[in-house]
DOTORNU-886806 format. One record per residue (C-alpha): residue number from 0; chain; x, y, z. Coordinates in Angstrom, 1 decimal. Layout:
N
+-----+-------+--------+--------+--------+
!   n ! chain !      x !      y !      z !
+-----+-------+--------+--------+--------+
! NUM !     A !      X !      Y !      Z !
...
+-----+-------+--------+--------+--------+
END
This chain:
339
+-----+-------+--------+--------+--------+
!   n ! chain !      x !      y !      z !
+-----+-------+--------+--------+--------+
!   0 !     A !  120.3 !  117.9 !  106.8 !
!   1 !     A !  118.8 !  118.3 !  110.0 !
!   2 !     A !  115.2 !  117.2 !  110.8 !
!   3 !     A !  113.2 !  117.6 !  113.7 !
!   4 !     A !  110.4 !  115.0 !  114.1 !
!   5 !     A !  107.6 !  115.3 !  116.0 !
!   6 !     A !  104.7 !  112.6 !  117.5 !
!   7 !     A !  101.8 !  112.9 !  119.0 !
!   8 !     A !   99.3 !  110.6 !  117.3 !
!   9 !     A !   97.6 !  109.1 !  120.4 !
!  10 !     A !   99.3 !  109.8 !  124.3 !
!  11 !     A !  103.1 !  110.0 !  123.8 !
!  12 !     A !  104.4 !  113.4 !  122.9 !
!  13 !     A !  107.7 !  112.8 !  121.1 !
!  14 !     A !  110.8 !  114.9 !  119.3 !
!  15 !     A !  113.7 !  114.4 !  117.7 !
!  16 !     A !  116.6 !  115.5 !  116.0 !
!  17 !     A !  117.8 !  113.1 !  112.9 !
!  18 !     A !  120.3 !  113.7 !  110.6 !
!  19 !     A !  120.4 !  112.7 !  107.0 !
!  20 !     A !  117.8 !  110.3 !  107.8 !
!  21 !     A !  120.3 !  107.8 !  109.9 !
!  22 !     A !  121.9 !  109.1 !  112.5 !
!  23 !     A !  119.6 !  110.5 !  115.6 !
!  24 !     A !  120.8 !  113.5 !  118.0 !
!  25 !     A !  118.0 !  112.6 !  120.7 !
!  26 !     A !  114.9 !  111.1 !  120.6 !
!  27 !     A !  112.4 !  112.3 !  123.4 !
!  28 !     A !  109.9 !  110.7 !  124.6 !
!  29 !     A !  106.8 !  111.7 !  127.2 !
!  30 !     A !  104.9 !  109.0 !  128.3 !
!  31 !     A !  101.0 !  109.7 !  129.6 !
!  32 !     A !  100.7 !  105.9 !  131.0 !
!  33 !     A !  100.1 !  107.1 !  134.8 !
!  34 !     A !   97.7 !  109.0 !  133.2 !
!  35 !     A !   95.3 !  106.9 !  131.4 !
!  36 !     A !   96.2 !  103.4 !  133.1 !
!  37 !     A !   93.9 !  104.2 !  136.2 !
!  38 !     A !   91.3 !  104.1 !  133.2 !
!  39 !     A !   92.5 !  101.3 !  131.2 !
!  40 !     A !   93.1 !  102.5 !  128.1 !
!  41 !     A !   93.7 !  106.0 !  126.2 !
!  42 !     A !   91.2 !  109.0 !  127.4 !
!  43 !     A !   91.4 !  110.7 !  123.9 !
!  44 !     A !   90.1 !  114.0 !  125.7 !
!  45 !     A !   93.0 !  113.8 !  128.2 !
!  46 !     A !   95.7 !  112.8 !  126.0 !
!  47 !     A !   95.2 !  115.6 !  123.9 !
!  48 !     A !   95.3 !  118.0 !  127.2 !
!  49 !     A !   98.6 !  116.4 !  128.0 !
!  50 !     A !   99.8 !  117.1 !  124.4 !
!  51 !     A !   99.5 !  120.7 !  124.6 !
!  52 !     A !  101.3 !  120.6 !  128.1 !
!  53 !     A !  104.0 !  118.4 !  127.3 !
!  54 !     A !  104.7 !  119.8 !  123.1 !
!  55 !     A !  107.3 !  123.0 !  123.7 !
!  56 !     A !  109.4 !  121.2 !  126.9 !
!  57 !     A !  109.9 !  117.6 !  124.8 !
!  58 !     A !  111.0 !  119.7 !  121.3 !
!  59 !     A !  113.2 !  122.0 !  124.0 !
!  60 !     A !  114.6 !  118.7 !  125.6 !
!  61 !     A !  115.1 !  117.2 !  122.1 !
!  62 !     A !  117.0 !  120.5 !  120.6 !
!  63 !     A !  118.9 !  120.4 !  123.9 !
!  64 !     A !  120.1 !  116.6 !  123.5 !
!  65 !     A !  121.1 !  116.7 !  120.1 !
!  66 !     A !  122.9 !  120.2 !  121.2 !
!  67 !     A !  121.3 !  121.8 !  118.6 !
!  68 !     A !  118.7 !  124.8 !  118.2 !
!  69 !     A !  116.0 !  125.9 !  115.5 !
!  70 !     A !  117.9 !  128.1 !  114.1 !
!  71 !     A !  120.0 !  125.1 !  112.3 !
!  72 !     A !  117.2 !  122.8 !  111.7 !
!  73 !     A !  116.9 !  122.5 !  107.9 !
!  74 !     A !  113.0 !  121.1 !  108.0 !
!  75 !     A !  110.1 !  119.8 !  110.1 !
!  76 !     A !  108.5 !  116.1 !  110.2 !
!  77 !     A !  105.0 !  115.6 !  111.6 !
!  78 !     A !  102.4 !  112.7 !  112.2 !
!  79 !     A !   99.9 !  113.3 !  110.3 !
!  80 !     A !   97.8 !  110.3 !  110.9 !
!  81 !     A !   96.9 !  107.9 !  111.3 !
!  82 !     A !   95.6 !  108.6 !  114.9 !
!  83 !     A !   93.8 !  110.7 !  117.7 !
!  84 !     A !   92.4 !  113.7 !  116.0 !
!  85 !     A !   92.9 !  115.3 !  119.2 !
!  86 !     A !   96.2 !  114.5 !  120.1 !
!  87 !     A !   97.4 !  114.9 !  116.0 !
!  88 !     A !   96.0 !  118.5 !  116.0 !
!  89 !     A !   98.7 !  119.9 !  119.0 !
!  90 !     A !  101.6 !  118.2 !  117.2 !
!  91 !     A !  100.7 !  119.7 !  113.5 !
!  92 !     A !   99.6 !  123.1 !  114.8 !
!  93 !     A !  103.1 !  123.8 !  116.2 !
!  94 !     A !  104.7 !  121.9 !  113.8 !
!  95 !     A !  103.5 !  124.5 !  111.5 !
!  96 !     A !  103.9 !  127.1 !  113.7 !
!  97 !     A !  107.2 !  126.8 !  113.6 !
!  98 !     A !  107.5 !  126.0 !  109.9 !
!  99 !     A !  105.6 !  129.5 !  109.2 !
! 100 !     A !  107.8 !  131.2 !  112.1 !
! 101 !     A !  111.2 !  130.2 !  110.7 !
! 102 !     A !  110.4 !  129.8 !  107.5 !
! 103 !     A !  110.9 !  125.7 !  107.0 !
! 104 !     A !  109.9 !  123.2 !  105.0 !
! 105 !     A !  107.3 !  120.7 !  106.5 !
! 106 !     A !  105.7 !  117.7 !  105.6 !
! 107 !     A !  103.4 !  115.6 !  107.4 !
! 108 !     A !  103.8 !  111.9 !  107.4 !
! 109 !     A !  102.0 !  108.6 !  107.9 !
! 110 !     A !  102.6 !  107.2 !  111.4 !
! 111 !     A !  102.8 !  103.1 !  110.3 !
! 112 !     A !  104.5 !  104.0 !  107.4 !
! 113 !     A !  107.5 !  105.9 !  110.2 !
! 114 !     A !  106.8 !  102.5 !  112.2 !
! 115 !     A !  108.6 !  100.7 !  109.2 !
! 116 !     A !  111.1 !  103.5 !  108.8 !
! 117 !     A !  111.8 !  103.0 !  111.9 !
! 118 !     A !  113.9 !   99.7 !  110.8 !
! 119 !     A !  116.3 !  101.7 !  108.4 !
! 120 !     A !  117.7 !  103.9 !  111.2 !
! 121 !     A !  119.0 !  101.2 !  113.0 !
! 122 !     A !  119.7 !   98.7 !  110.2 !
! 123 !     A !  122.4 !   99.9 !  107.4 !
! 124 !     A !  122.3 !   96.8 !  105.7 !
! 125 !     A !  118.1 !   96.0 !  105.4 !
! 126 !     A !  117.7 !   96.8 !  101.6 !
! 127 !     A !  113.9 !   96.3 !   99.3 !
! 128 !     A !  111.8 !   94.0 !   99.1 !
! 129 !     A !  111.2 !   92.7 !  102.1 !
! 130 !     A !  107.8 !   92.2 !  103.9 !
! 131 !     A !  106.9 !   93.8 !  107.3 !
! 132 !     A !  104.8 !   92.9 !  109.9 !
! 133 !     A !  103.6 !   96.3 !  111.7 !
! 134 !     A !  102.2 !   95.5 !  114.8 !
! 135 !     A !  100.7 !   97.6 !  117.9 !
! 136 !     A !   97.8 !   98.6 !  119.7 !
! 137 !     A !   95.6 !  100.0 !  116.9 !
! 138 !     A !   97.0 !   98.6 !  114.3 !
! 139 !     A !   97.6 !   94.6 !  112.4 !
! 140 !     A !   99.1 !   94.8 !  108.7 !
! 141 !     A !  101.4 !   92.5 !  107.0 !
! 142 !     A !  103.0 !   95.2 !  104.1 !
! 143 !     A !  105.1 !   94.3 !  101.2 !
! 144 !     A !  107.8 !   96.9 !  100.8 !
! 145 !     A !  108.9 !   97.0 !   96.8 !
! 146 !     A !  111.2 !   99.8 !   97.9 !
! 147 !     A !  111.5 !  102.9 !   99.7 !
! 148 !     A !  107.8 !  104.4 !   99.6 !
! 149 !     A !  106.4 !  102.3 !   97.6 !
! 150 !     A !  103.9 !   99.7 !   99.0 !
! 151 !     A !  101.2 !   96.7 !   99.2 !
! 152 !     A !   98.9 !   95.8 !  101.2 !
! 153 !     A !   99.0 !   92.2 !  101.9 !
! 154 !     A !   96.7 !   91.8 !  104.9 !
! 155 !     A !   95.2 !   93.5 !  107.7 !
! 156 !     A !   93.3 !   92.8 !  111.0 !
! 157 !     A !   89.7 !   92.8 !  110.4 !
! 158 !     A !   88.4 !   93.9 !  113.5 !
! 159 !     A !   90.6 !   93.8 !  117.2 !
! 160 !     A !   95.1 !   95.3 !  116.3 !
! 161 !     A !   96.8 !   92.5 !  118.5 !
! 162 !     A !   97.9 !   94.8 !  120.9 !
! 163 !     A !   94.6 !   95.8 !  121.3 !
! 164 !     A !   93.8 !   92.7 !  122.2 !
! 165 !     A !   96.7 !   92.5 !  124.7 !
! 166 !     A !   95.2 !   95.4 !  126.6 !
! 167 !     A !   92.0 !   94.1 !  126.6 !
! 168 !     A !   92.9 !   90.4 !  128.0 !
! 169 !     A !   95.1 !   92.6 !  130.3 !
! 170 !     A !   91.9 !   94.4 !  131.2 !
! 171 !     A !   89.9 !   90.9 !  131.8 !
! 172 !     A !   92.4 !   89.7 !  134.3 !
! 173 !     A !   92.9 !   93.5 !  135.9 !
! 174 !     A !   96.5 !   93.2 !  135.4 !
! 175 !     A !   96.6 !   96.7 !  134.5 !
! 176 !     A !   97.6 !   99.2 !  131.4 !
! 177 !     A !   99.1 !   99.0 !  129.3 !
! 178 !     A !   98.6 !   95.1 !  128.9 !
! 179 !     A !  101.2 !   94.2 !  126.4 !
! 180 !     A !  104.3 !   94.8 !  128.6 !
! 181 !     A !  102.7 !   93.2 !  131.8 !
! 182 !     A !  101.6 !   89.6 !  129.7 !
! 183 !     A !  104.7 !   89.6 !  128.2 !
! 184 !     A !  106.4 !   89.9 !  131.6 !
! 185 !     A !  104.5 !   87.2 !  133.4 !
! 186 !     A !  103.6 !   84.9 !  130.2 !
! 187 !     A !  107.4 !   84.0 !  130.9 !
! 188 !     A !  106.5 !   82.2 !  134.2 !
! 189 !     A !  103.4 !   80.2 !  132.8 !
! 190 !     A !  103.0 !   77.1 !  130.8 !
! 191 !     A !  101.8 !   78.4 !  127.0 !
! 192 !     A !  100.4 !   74.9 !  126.0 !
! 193 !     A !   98.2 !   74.8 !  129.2 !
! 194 !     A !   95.2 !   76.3 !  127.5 !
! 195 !     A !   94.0 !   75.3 !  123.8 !
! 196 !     A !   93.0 !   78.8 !  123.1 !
! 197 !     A !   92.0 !   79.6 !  119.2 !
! 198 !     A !   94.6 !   80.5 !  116.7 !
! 199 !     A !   92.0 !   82.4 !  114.3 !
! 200 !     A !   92.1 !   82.6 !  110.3 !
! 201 !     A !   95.1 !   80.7 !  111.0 !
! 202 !     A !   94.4 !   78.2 !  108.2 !
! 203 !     A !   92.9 !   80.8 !  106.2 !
! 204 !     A !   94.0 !   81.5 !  102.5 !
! 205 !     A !   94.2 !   85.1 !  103.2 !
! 206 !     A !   96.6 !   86.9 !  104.8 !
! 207 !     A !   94.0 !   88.7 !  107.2 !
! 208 !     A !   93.6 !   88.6 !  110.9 !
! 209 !     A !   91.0 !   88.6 !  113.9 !
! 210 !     A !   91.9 !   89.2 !  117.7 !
! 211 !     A !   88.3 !   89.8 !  118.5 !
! 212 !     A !   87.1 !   85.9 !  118.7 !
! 213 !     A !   90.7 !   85.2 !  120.6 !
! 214 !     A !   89.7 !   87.4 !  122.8 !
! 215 !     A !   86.3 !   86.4 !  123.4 !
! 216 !     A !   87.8 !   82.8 !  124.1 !
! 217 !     A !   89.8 !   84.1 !  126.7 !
! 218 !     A !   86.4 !   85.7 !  128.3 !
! 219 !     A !   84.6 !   82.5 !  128.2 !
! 220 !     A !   87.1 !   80.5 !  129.6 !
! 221 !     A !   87.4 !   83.0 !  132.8 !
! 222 !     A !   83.9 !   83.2 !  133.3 !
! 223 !     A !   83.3 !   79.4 !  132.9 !
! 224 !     A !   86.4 !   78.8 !  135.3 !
! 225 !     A !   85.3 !   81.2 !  137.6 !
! 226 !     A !   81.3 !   79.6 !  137.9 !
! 227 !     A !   83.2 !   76.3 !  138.6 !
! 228 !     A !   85.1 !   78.1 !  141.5 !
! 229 !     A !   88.1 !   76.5 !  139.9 !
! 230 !     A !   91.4 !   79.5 !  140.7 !
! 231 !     A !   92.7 !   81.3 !  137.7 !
! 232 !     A !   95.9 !   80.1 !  136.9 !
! 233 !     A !   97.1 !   83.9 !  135.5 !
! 234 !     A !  100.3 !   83.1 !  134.3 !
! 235 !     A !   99.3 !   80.4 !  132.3 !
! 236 !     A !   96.5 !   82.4 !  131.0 !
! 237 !     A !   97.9 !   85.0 !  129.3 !
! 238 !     A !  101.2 !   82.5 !  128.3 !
! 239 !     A !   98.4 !   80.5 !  126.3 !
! 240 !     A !   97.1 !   83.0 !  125.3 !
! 241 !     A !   99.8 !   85.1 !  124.1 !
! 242 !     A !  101.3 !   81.8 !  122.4 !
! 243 !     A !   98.2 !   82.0 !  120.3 !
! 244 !     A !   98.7 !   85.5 !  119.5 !
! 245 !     A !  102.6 !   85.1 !  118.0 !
! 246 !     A !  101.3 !   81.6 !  116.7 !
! 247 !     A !   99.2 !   83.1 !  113.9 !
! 248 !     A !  101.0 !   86.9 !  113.0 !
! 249 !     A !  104.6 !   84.4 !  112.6 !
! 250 !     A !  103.0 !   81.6 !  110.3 !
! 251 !     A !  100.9 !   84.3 !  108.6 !
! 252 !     A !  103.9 !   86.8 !  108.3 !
! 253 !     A !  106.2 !   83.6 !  106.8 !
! 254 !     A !  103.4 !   82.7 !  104.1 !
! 255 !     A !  103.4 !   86.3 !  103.3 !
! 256 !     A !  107.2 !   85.7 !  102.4 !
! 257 !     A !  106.7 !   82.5 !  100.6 !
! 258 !     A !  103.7 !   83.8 !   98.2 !
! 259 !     A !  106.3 !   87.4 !   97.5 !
! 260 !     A !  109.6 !   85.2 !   97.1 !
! 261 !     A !  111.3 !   87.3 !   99.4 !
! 262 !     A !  113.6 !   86.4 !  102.2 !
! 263 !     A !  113.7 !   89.2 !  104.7 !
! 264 !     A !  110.9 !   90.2 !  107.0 !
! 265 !     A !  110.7 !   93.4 !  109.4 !
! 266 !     A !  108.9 !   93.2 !  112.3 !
! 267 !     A !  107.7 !   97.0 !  113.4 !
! 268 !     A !  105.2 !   98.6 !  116.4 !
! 269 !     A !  104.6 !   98.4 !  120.0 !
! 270 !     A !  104.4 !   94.8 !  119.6 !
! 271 !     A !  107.5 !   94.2 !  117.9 !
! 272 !     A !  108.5 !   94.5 !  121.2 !
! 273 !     A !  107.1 !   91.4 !  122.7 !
! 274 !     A !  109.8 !   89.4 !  123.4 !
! 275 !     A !  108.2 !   86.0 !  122.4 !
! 276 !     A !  107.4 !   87.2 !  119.0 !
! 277 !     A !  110.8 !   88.1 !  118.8 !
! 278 !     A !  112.1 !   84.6 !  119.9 !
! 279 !     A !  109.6 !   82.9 !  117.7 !
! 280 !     A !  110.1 !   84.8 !  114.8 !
! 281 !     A !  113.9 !   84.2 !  115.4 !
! 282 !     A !  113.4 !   80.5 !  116.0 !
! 283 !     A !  111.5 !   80.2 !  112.4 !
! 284 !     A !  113.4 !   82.7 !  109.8 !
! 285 !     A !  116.8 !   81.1 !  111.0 !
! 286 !     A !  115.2 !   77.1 !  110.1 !
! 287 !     A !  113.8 !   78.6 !  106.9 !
! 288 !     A !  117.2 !   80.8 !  105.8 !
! 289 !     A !  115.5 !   84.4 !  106.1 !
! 290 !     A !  116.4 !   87.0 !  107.5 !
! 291 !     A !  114.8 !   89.4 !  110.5 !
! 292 !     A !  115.0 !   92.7 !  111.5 !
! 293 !     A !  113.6 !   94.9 !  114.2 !
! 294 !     A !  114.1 !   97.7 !  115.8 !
! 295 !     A !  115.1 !   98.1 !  119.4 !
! 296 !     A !  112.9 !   98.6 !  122.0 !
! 297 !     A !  112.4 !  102.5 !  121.9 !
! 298 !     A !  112.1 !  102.6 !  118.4 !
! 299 !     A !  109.3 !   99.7 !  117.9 !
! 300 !     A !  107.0 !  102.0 !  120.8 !
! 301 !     A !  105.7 !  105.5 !  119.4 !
! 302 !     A !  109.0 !  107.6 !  118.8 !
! 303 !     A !  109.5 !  110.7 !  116.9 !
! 304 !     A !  113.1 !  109.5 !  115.4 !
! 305 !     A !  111.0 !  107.6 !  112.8 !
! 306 !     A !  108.9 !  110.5 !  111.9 !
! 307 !     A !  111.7 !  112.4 !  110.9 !
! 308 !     A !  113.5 !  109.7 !  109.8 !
! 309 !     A !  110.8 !  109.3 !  106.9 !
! 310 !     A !  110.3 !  112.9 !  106.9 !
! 311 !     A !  114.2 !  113.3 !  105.5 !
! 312 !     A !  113.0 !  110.9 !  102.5 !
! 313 !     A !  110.2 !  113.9 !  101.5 !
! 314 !     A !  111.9 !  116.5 !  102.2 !
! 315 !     A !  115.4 !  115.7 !  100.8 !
! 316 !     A !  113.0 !  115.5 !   97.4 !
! 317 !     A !  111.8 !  119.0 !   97.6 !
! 318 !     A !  108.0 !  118.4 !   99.4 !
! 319 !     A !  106.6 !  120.9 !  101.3 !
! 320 !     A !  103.5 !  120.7 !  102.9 !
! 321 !     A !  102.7 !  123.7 !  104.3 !
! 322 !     A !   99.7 !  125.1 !  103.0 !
! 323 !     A !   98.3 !  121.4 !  102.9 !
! 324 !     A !   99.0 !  120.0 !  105.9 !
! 325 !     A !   96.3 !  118.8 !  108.5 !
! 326 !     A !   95.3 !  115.9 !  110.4 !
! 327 !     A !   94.6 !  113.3 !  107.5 !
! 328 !     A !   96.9 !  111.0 !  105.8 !
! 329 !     A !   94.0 !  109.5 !  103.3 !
! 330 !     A !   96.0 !  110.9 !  100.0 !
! 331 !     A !   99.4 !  110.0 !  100.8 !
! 332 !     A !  101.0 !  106.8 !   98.7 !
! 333 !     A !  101.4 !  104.7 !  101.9 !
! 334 !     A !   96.9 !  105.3 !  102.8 !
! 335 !     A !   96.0 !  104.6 !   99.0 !
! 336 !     A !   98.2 !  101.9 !   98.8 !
! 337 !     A !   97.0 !  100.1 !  101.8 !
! 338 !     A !   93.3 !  100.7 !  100.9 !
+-----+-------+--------+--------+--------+
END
């Protein structure tokens, strides 16, 4: 069975062409950064402009790669949400174009729920339960998979997504957008225990997080360095304060496994990508005997390979979405679930 997946919940527009669920064809990817770095952060208006500019060449591109055409696709996957209304509307309305055109099945799917997915393309032998840590710019949740598609909610952010609060230390420093990539770049070349920055709800019996008060530190700290004409030592900044980052989502993320009894943890998102998370995480499961997996680097950033990935799961079961389908993922398992 042939999918085609498409992505466009905030500013990449993304297809590609899965089979059976495992084994991807191409996997195309437009990136908007030049676009909305001059501004720090995602233009919503914008993104969704460069959506409907960039939809028809990325799905030609990704029919092309997997040398492939419509005609032998056997059903569509779209984002559904969570996301940029905006930017969600030009991937569903041709999504469903081209389901009503050719007469395909479609469903719409959850976006963090394809983050997780996202993990079984790339890793044969990953098997339920594990728990998964999904990660990125708009989003924090630790998520206990009982098995495929069926979920619970462990903990969640309760205000600033980590990578959110990447970009916006990023922003405090003017190191540019987006700020994840660049502190994880130059947090290699400072000291991490330089700076006693926060590690919040760390000691908390929950399994909830909060970025917001991190970040604040980091704010006070500049402005108290900077009225004491002392130089900014940016390296060792964003090192401290990226250590405090990984610091709490790894010792939150290995209570999470301790309180489930479960050995194996997935790491998924745009932060998954960090590559001291990575490390630490590495550094941690191995002393404790679990086991970790993550995708590689193109599937942990917004990608459309997960979207059909987790699209092959509905559709292989009949769904069809059709005459339902618009940009809201509030009834689907995964959204109650994590309510």
């Amino acid at each position: 069975m042939l999918i085609l997946g498409i992505e466009t919940s905030c500013d990449e527009t993304a297809a590609a062409v899965v089979e059976d669920g495992k084994r991807i064809l191409s996997n195309v990817v437009a990136s908007q950064i030049n676009i909305h770095s001059k501004f720090g952060g995602v233009v919503p208006e914008l993104a969704s402009r460069k959506h409907i500019q960039n939809i028809i060449p990325v799905i030609s591109e990704a029919l092309l790669d997997a040398e492939t055409s419509l005609d032998k696709i056997d059903g569509l996957a779209v984002t559904q949400g969570p996301g940029l209304v905006g930017s969600l509307l030009v991937g569903i309305s041709v999504a469903k174009a081209l389901a009503y055109a050719r007469g395909l099945p479609i469903v719409g799917v959850d976006h963090l729920e394809g983050h997780i997915y996202a993990n079984f393309l790339e890793h044969n032998e990953l098997i339920t339960p594990f728990v998964s840590l999904v990660v990125s710019g708009g989003h924090t949740h630790l998520i206990y998979v009982k098995e495929k598609r069926k979920y619970e909610k462990l903990g969640q952010t309760l205000d600033d997504a980590a990578g959110e609060a990447f970009d916006k230390v990023a922003k405090l420093l003017n190191l540019g957008y987006p700020g994840g990539p660049i502190i994880d770049k130059l947090a290699k070349e400072g000291n991490p225990e330089d700076i006693p920055f926060p590690r919040p709800m760390l000691k908390d019996s929950s399994l909830n997080f909060s970025f917001s008060g991190l970040k604040t530190s980091v704010l006070n700290y500049l402005m108290k360095e900077k009225k004491s004409e002392n130089p900014i030592n940016t390296v060792n900044v964003v090192a401290s304060f990226q250590k405090a980052v990984v610091d709490v989502l790894v010792e939150k993320a290995l209570k999470a496994l301790e309180i489930k009894k479960v050995e194996v943890i997935t790491l998924a998102g745009g932060v998954a990508a960090n590559s001291a998370l990575r490390s630490e995480f590495a550094k941690r499961c191995q002393e404790r005997g679990y086991k970790l997996y993550y995708p590689s680097i193109k599937l942990c950033t917004d990608n459309a390979a997960m979207i059909a990935a987790l699209g092959y799961e509905l559709l292989s079961k009949g769904e069809n979405h059709i005459l339902s389908l618009h940009e809201d993922v509030s009834k689907t398992g995964f959204a109650i679930n994590l309510k």
